[in-house]
VOBA-1610 file (N, C-alpha, C; in pm, whole numbers, padded with zeros to 5 digits, always signed):
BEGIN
Unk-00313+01824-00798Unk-00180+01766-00805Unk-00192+01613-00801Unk-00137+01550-00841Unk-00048+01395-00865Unk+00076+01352-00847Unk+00041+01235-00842Unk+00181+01164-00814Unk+00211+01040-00944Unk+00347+01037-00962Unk+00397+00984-01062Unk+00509+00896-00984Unk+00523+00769-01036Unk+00630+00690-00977Unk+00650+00608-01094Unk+00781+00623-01110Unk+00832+00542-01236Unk+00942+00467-01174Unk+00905+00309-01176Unk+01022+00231-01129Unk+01116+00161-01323Unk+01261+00108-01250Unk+01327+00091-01340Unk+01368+00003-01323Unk+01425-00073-01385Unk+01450-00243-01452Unk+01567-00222-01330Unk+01675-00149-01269Unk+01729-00169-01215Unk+01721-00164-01071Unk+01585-00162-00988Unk+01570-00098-00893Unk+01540-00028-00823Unk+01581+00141-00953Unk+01548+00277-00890Unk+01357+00315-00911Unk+01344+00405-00830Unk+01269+00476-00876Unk+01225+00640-00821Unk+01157+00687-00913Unk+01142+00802-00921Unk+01028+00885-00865Unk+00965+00993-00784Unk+00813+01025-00780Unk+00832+01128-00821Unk+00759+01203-00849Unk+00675+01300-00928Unk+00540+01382-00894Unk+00556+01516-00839Unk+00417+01561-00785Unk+00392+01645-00891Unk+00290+01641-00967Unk+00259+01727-01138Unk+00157+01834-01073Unk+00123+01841-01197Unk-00015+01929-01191Unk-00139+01841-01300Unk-00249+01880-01270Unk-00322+01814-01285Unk-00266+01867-01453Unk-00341+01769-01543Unk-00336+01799-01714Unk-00174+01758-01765Unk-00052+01677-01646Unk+00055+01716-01731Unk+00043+01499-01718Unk+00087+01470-01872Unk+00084+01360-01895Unk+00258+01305-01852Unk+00195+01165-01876Unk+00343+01040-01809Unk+00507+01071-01856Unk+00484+01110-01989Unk+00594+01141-02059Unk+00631+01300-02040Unk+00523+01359-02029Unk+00610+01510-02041Unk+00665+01541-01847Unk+00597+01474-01818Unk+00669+01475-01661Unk+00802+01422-01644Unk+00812+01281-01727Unk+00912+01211-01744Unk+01045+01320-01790Unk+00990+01413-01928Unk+01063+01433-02029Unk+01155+01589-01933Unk+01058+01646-01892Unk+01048+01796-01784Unk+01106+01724-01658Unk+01139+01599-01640Unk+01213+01654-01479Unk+01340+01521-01510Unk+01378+01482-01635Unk+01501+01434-01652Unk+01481+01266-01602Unk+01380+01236-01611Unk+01356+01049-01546Unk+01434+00994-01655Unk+01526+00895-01650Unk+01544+00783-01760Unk+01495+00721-01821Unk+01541+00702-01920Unk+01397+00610-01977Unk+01270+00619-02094Unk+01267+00756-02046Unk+01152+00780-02132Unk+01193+00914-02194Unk+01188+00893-02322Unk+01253+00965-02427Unk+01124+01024-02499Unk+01032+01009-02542Unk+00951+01149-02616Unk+00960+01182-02746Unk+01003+01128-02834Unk+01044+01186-02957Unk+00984+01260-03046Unk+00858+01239-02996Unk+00699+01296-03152Unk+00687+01456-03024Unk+00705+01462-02926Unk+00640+01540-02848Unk+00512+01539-02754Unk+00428+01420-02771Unk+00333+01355-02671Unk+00226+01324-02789Unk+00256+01326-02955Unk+00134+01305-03045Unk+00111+01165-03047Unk+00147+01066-02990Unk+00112+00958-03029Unk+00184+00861-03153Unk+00288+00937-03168Unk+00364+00914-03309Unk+00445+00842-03308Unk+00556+00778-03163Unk+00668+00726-03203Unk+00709+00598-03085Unk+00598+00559-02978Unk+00594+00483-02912Unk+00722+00509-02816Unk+00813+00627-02773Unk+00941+00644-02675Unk+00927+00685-02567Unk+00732+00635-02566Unk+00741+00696-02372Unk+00618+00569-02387Unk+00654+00413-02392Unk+00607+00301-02384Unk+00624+00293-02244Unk+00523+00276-02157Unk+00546+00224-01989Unk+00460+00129-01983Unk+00490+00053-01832Unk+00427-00099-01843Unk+00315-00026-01729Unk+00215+00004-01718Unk+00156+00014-01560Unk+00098-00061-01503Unk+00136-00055-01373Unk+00105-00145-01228Unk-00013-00164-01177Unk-00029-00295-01202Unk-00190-00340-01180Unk-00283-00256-01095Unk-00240-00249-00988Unk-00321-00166-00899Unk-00380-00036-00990Unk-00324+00024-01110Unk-00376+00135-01168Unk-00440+00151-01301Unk-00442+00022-01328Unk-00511+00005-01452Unk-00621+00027-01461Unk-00715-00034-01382Unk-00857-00007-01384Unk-00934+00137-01406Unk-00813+00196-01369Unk-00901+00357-01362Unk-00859+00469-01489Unk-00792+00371-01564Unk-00742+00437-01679Unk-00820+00470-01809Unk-00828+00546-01938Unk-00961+00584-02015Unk-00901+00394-02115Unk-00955+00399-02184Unk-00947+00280-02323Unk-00792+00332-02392Unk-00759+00237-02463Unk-00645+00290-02522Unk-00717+00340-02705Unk-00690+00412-02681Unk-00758+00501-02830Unk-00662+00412-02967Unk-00747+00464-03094Unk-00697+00363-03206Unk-00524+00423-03220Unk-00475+00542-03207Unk-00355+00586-03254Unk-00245+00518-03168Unk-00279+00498-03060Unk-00236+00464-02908Unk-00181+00293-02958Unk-00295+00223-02979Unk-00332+00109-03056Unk-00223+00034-03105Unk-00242+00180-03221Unk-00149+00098-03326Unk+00027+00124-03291Unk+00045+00218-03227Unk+00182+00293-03170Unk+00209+00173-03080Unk+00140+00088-03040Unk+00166+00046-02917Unk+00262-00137-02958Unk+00215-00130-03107Unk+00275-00253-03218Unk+00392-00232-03204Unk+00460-00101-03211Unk+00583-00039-03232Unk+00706-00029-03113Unk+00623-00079-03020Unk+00741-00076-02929Unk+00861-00153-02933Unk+00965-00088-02909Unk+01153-00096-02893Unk+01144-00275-02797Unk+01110-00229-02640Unk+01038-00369-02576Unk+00894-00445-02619Unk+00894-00533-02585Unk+00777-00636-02581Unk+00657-00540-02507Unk+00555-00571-02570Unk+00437-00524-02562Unk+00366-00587-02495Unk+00273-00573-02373Unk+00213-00618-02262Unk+00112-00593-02294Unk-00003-00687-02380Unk-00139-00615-02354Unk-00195-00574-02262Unk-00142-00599-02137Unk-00297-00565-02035Unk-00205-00465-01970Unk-00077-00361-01984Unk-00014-00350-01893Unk+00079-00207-01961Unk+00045-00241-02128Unk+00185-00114-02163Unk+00043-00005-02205Unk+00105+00122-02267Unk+00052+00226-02247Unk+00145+00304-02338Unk+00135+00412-02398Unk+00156+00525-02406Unk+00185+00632-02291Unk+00298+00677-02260Unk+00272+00772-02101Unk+00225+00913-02164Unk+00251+00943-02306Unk+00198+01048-02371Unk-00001+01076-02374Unk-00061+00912-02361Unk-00216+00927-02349Unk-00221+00931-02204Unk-00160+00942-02077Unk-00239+00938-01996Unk-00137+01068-01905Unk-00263+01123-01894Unk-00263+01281-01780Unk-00310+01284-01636Unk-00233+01364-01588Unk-00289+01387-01447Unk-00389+01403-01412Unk-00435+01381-01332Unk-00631+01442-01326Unk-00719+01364-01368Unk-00673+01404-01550Unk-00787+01322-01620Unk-00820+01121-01591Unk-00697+01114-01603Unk-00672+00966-01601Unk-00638+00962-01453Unk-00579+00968-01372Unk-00532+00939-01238Unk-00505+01069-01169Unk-00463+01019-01020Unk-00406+01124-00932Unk-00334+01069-00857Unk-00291+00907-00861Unk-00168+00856-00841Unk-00164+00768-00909Unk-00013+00699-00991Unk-00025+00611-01078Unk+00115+00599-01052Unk+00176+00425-01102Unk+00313+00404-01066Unk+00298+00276-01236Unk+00433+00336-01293Unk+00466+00232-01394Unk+00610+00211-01399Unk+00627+00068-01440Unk+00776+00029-01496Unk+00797+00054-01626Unk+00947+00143-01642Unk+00993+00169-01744Unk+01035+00057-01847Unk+01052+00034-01944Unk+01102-00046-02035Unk+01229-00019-02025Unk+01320-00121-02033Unk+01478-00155-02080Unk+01510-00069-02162Unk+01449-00034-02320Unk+01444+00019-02425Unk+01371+00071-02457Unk+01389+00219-02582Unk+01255+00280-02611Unk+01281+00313-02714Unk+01376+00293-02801Unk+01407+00292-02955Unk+01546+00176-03002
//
């Protein structure tokens, strides 16, 4: 199990205890968080689960892969190199077992 914390431009935020294998967005998408919308289904296709993550958790994260990459041009908000993400590339377990990101304002 994991933990998920998604803070929001206004304040709130959210946690999240998953299971290991379930990624940023489909946790997001499966327990109703704001914010993060999903549109491709977690393929990498449409940049609507763009999150900023919190320094403390970066380091332990895999590379951002080429699809990731280029999806990541596409974001609705401003793009953070050292900081935005795909929540669709990163999973429980694999990538973390606690991780906390800020949502974007916008995601289309």
């Amino acid at each position: 199990m994991a933990t998920i914390t998604y803070h929001r431009l206004n304040g709130d935020s959210t946690s999240l205890t998953v299971e290991d294998g379930t990624s940023i967005m489909r946790a997001a998408v499966s327990n109703g968080v704001d914010g993060i919308v999903g549109e491709c289904g977690g393929q990498a296709m449409c940049a609507t689960c763009h999150v900023y993550v919190r320094e403390p958790f970066l380091e332990s994260l895999p590379e951002i892969g080429d699809e990731e990459e280029e999806m990541l041009d596409c974001t609705a908000d401003e793009r953070d190199d050292e900081r935005s993400r795909l929540g669709c590339q990163l999973k429980a377990g694999a990538a973390f077992d606690s991780i906390e990101v800020d949502v974007p304002g916008s995601q289309v």
